[in-house]
N, C-alpha and C positions, 0 to 999 in steps of 0.2 A: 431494635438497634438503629438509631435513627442517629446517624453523626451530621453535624453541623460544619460546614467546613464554608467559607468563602473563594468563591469565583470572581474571577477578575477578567475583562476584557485582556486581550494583547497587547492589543491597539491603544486605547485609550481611559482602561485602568478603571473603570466604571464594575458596577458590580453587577456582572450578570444575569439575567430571568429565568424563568422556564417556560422553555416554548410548549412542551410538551410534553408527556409523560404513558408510558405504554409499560404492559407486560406480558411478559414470554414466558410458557414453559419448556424446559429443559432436561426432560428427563423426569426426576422427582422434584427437582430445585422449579421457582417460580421465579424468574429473574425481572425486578422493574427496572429500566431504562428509562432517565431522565435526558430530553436535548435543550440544553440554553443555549441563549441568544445576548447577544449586547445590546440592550437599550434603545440604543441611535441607530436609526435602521441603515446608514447611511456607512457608519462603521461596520456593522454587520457583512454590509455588503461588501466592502474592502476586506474583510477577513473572511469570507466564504469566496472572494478572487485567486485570495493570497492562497488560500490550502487548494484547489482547484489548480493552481501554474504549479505547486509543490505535488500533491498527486499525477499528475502530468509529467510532469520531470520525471520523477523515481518508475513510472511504468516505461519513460520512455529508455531512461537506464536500464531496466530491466530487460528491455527486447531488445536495446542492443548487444548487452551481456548472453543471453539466450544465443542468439544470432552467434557472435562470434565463437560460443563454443559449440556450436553444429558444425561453420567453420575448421574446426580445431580438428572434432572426431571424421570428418569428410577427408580431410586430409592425412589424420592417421590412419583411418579407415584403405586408403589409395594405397600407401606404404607396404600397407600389409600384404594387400591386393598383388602389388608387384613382387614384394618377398617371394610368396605364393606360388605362382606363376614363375618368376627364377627359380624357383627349387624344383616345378615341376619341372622345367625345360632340361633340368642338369641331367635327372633319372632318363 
């Protein structure tokens, strides 16, 4: 089952190579992974910056979001604490 399909830069619309090709097993499945590249190595490199500032972002979204709901549960966490604590003090 060999599909043909075309790859195209981002950047500059050029049709992309294969840099390299590997396979995995998984189980019973043999998975090959193909990685292309654009051409101009000079593009390349501007699109391996570009996803790099974008991975960077989204982790760095990510442990803020983390972070603020430790936050959250710290703080519901304190509430309870007090509840707790007032109900024991009443008996």
């Amino acid at each position: 089952m060999n599909n043909q399909f075309a790859n195209v830069c981002i950047r500059c619309g050029q049709h992309r190579v294969i840099s390299r090709t590997w396979k995995e097993k998984a189980g019973n499945s043999t998975v090959t992974t193909t990685e292309m590249m654009c051409p101009t190595p000079e593009c390349q490199k501007e699109v391996d910056r570009d996803n790099k500032r974008q991975r960077d972002r989204s982790a760095a979204l990510k442990l803020k979001s983390e972070q603020r709901m430790l936050q959250r549960k710290a703080v519901l966490d304190a509430k309870r604490e007090e509840k707790l604590s007032a109900l024991s003090k009443k008996k």
